[in-house]
N, C-alpha and C positions, 0 to 999 in steps of 0.2 A: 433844841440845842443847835444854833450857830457855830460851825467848823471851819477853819480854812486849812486850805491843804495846798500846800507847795505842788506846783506843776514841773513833770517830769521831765528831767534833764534834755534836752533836746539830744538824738545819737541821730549819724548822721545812716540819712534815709537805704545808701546801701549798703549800711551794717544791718539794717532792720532787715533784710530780705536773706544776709548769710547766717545774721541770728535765728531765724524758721529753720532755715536750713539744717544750720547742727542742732537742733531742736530737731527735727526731724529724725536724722540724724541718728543720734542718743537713743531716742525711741526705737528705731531701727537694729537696735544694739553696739552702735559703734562707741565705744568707750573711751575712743582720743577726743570725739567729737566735743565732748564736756570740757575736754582739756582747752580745743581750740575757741571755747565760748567766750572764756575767762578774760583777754583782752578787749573783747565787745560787750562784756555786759561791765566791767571792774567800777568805771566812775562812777554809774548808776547804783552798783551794791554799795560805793561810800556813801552815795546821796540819800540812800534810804537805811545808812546805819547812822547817818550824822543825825535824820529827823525822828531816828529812833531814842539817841541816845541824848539828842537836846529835849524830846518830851519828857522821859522819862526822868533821866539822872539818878539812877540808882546807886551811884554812889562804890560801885564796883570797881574792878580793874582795867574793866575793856576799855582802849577810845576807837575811833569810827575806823581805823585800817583792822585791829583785832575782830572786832563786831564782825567786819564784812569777811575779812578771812574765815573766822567759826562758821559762818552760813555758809556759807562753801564748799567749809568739810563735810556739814551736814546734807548739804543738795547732792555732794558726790556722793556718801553715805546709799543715798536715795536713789539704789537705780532703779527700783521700778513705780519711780513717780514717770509717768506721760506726761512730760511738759506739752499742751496745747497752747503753742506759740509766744512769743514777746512776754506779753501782760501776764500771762499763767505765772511763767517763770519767775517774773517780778513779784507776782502774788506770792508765791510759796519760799524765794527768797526771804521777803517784809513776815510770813508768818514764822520761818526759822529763827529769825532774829528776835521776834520776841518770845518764841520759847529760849533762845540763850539768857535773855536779859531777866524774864520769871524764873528759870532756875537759878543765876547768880543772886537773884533778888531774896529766894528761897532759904537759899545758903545762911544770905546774911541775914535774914531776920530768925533763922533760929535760936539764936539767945536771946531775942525779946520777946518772943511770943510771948503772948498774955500782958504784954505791958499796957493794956487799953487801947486799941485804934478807935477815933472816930472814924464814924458813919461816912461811907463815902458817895458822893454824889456823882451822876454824868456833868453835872452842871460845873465840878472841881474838874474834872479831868477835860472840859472843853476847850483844845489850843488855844482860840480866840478870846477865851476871859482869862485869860494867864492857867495854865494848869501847873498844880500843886504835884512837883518831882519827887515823891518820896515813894521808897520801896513799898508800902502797906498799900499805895492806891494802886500802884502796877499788880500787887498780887491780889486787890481787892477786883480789879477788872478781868484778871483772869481767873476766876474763881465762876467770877459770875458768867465771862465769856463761855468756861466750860459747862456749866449750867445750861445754859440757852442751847449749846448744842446739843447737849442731850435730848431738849423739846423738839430743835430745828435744826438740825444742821446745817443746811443752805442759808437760811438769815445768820446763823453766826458767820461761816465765811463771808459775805456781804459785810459785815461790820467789822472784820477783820481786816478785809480790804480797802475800807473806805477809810478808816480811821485808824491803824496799824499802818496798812500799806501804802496811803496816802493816797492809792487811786482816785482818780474821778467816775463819778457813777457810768460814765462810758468803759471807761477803762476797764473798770470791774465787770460790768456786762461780758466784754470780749474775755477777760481773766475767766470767767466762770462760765462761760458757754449760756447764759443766760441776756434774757430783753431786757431793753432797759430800763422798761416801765416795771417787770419785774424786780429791778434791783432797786428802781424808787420805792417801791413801794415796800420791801424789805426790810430799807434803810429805815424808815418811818418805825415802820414793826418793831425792829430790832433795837433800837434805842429805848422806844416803850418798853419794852421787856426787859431792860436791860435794867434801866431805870426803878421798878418795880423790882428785879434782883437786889441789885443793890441799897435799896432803902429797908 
């Protein structure tokens, strides 16, 4: 499976140094700290609800400012997540956003269930060969995402980050305290798995 993934907004280099910091912060227990994150991370959380909400299109009510706000509530929700640094935060941002978007999706397909979905493929949901927006593949990949966690956990965040949160295999490395060759070779695993869920 051939991916392309949008590279992450450029912020300028000493936001990255006071975003650790209230990262740090946070963890530490200061509870303004979150507050004052929100202007240094805000165009990065549109950028990554706008590549949420152009892959999927569920067809819901959010558009890219709701998306990124809802993740928000939920990361404040979350105070005893330990952001470890930048990338984490971004990580678990991109993974709140598609639990918002699988439970609107949830919502709305409950009056059709049983209406017949095809079989869904990785090869449908691949950005690069046009992926197919409809609510049954988003709930068909988190079905299966949930799946694979069960086996793995660590390869499903790997594939949650690479292709949910648009990281690059670096990127995800630093997100998940993990090598990179570790995360290559996850990514590899975890599409095979994935692939086999889903067929």
């Amino acid at each position: 499976m051939s991916a392309s993934y949008s590279e992450s907004p450029e912020i300028d280099p000493g936001s990255r140094g006071e975003i650790t910091l209230l990262l740090e912060a946070h963890h530490r227990g200061d509870a303004e700290a979150f507050d004052r994150l929100v202007p240094l991370v805000y165009d990065q959380l549109l950028v990554i609800a706008r590549q949420q909400l152009a892959r999927w299109r569920p067809g819901g009510t959010l558009d890219t400012v709701g998306l990124a706000h809802e993740a928000y509530l939920r990361l404040v929700d979350q105070t005893l997540v330990d952001f470890d640094g930048r990338q984490h935060f971004f990580a678990v941002a991109a993974r709140a956003m598609r639990l918002i978007l699988v439970d609107e999706a949830r919502a709305r397909s409950a009056k059709k269930r049983g209406s017949g979905e095809r079989p869904i493929t990785l090869d449908r949901i691949d950005v690069g060969a046009g992926a197919h927006r409809e609510v049954e593949t988003l709930l068909s990949i988190d079905r299966a995402l949930r799946r694979l966690a069960e086996v793995d956990r660590r390869i499903a965040r790997v594939f949650e980050c690479r292709f949910f949160g648009g990281l690059t295999a670096e990127e995800t490395a630093t997100a998940l305290g993990l090598s990179l060759r570790t995360v290559q070779r996850d990514w590899l695993k975890a599409k095979g798995l994935l692939r086999r869920e889903l067929a």
